[in-house]
Wavefront OBJ file of the C-alpha trace (Angstrom):
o trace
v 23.600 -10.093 -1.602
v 22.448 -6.822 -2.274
v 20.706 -5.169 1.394
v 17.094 -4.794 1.628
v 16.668 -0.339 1.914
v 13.358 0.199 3.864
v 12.570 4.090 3.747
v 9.245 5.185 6.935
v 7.966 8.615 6.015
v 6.561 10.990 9.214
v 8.782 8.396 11.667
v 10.497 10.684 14.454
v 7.481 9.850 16.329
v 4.578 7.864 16.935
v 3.740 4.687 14.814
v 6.260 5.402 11.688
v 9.041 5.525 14.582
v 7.641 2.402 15.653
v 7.945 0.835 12.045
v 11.535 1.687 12.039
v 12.113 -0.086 15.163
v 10.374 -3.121 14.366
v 12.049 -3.143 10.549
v 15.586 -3.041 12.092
v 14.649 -5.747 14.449
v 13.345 -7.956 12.179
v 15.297 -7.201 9.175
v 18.259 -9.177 8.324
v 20.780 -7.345 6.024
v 18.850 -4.205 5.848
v 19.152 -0.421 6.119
v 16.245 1.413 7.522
v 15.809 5.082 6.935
v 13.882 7.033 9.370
v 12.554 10.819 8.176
v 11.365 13.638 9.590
v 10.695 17.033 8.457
v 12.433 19.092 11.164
v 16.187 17.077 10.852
v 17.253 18.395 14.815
v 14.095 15.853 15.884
v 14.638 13.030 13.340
v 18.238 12.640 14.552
v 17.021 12.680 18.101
v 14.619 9.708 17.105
v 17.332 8.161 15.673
v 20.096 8.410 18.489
v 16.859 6.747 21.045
v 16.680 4.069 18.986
v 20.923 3.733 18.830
v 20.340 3.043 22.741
v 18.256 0.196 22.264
v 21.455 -1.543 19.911
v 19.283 -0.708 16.907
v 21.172 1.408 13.665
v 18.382 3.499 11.578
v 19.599 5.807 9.345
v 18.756 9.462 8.984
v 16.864 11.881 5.554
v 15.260 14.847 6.344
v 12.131 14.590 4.134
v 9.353 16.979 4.288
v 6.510 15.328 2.596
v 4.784 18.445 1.604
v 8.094 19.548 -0.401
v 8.713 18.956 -3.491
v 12.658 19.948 -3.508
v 12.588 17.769 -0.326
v 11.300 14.671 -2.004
v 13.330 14.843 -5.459
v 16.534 15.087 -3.033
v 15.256 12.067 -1.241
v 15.079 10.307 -4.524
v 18.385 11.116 -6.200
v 19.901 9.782 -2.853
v 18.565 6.700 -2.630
v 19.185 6.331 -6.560
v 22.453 7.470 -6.104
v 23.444 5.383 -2.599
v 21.531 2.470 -2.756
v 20.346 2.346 -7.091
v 16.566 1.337 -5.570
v 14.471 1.042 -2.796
v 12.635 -2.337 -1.543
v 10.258 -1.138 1.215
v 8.253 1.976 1.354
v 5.778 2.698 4.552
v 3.550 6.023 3.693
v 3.170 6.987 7.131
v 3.508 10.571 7.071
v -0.016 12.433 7.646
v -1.925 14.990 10.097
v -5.205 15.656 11.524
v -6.668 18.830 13.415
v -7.706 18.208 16.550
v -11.978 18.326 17.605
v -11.715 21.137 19.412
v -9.974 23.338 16.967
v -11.075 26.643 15.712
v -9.773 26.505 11.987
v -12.626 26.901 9.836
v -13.504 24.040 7.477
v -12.292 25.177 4.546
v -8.568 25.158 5.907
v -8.761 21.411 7.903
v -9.783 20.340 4.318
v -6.610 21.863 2.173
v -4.296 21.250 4.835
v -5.289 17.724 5.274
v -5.899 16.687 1.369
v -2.398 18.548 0.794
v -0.497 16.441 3.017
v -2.245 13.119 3.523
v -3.528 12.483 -0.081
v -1.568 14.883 -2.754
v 1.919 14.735 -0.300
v 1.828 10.571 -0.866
v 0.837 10.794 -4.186
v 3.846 13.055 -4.778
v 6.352 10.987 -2.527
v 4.558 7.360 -4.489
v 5.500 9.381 -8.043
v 9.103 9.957 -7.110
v 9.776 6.650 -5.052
v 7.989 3.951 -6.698
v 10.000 3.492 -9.703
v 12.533 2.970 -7.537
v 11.201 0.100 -5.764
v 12.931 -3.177 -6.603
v 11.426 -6.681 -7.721
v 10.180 -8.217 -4.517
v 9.620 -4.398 -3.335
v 6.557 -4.035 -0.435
v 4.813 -0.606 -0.588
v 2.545 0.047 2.242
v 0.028 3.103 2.385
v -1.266 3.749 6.113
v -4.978 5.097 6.328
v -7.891 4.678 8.802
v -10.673 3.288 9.937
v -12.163 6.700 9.840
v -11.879 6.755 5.818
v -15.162 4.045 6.249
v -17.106 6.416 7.881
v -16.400 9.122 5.479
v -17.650 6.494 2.413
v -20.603 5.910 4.419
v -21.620 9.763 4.210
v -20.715 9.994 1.015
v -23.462 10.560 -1.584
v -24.671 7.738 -3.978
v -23.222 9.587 -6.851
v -20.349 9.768 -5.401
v -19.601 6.663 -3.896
v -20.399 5.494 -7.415
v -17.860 7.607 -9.019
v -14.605 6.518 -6.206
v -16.123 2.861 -7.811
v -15.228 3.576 -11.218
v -11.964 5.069 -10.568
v -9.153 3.438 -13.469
v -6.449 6.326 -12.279
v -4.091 8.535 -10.345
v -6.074 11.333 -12.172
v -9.771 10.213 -11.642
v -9.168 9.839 -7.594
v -6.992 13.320 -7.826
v -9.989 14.627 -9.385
v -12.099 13.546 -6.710
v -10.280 14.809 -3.442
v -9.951 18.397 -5.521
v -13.574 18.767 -5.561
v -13.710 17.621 -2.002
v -11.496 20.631 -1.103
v -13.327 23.137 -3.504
v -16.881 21.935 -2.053
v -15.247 23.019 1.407
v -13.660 26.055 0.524
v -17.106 27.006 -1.301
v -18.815 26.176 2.583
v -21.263 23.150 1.115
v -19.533 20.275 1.487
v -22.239 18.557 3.137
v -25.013 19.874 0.131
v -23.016 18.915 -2.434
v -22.333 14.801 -1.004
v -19.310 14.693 1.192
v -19.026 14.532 4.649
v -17.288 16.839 7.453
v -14.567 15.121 7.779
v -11.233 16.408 5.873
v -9.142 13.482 7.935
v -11.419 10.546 6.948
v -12.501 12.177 3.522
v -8.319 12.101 3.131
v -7.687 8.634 4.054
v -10.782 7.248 1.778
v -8.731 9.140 -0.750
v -5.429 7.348 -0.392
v -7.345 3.916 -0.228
v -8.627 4.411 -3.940
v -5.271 5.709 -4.726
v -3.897 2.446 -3.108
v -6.362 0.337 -5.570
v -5.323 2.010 -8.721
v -2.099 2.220 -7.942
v -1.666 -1.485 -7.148
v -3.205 -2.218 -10.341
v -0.783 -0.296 -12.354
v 1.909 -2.235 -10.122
v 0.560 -5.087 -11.400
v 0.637 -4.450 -15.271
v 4.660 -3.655 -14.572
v 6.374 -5.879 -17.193
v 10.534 -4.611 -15.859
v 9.639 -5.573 -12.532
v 8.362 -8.410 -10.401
v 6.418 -9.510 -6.970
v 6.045 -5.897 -6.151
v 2.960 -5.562 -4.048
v 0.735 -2.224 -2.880
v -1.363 -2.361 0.099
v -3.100 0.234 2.885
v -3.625 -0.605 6.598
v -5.379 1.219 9.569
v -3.229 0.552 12.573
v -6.249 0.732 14.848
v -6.738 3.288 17.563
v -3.474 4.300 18.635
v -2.314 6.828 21.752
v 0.009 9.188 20.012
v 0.238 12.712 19.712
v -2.654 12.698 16.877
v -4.943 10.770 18.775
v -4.142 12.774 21.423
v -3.035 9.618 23.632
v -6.832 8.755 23.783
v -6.122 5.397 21.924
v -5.862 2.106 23.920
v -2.932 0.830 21.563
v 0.642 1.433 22.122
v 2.662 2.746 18.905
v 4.475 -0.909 18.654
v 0.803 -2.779 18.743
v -0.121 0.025 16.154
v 3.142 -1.266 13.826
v 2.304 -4.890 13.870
v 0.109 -4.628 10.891
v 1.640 -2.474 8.227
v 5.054 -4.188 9.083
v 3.701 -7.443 8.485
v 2.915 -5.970 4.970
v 5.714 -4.660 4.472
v 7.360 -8.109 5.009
v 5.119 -9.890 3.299
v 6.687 -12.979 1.568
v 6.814 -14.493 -1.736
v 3.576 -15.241 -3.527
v 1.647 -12.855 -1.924
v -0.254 -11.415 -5.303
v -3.566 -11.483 -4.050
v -2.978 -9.381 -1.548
v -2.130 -6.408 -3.845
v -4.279 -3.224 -3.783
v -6.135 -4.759 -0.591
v -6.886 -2.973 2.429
v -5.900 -4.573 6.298
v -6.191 -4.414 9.763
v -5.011 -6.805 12.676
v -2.731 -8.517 10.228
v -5.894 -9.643 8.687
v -7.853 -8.629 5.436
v -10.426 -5.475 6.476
v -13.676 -6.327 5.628
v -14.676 -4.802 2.041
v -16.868 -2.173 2.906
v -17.042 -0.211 -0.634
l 1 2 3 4 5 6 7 8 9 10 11 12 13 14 15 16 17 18 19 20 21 22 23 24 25 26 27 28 29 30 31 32 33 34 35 36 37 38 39 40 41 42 43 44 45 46 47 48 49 50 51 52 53 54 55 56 57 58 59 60 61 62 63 64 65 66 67 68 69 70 71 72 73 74 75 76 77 78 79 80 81 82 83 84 85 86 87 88 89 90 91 92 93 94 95 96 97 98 99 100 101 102 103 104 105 106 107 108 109 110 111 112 113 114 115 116 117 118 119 120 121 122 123 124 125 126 127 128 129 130 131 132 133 134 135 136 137 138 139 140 141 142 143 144 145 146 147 148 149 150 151 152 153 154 155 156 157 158 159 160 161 162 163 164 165 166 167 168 169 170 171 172 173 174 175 176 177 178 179 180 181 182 183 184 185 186 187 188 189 190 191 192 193 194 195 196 197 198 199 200 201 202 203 204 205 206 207 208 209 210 211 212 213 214 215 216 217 218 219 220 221 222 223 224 225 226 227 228 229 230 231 232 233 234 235 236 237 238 239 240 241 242 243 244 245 246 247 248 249 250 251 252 253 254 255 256 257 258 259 260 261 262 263 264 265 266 267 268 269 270 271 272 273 274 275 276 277
């Protein structure tokens, strides 16, 4: 029986090294790969997990590079010939209080939570296996960045068919907030939420591209907000601890047999999140 390969981007810390605790608990037969940008730290992660009896594996991966993720993907071609679960958990956010203006939260933050996954979903999904799980994490903030979005544009996120038409979108995000007017010209000051909107539409076209895949079967897409977690983003203001934040997206990324519907959908509390776009 060939092992199930789970790969958790951004997991030395925080919920993604929660993930990869809870996947090699609860996987049977499988190899879970935890990555990190800065290898000294991801090893570290991995030897506190080795004390608990658990056996992650280590790849450096920084999201952000693109010689980074190609040698991600010719290992995990090479080693394992495929990949079955995928959790995009890699991201950032600038703190309230910080003193970068606007125009650099915005590129920074597109860059690595939007255009980083997109890169890492272009290099690792044709990898994924028949059965495969692929789950996108984003944020309950992403609903209040929809809700200050203009008509027009709200309307436009609603017609996106592609990649392309939501890549389109965050660009002009960024250029509206490099150009100081982000608020004049329909989106709201928020690079973190505006980001996270962005990979849910990405999630929606993505899954139904998934979908049309004739080689392939039983693959499934989904996004989930873990809720309001105390890590080193949230700057420990959340009420959750970083396993309560991994129940949902590893129940996704678990999810059995038969599960079609669920593609392309959007959850929280192991539960569907109410539509709310």
């Amino acid at each position: 029986m060939t092992q199930c390969v789970a790969l958790v981007t951004g997991s030395n810390k925080g919920i993604g090294f929660a993930i990869v605790r809870a996947l090699c608990k609860q996987l049977d037969n499988g190899i879970v790969y935890l990555t990190a940008r800065n290898e000294e730290r991801g090893r570290e992660a991995v030897a506190r997990l080795s004390q608990e009896g658990l056996q992650p594996k280590f790849h450096q991966l920084d999201v952000t590079d693109g010689a980074s993720v190609r040698k991600l993907q010719g290992y995990l071609k090479e080693t394992h010939g495929g990949l079955d679960i995928l959790v995009n958990n890699a991201g950032i956010a600038f703190k309230t209080d910080t003193t970068e203006p606007f125009a650099v939260q915005a590129s920074v933050t597109v860059a690595t939570n939007f255009t980083a996954l997109l890169d890492v979903s272009r290099a690792l999904i044709p990898l994924v296996r028949s059965h495969g799980r692929i789950v996108n994490m984003v944020s309950r903030a992403a609903e209040w960045a929809y809700n200050k979005l203009s008509p027009e544009i709200q309307g436009r996120f609603k017609a996106v068919k592609s990649e392309q038409d939501v890549e389109q979108l965050m660009r002009e995000f960024v250029e509206c907030a490099n150009a100081g007017d982000p608020l004049t010209k329909g989106w709201p000051d928020s690079a973190y939420g505006t980001s996270k909107f962005g990979v849910i539409a990405l999630t929606r076209v993505q899954a139904a591209d998934i979908a049309k895949e004739k080689t392939k079967e039983d693959v499934l897409l989904t996004c989930c907000t873990p809720g309001y977690v105390g890590t080193d983003m949230t700057s420990y203001k959340g009420p959750l601890t970083i396993d309560e934040g991994a129940v949902t997206p590893v129940y996704l990324a678990l999810l059995p047999p038969s599960s079609e519907e669920l593609n392309g959908k959007m959850f929280g509390d192991e539960k569907l999140y109410d539509e709310f776009w």
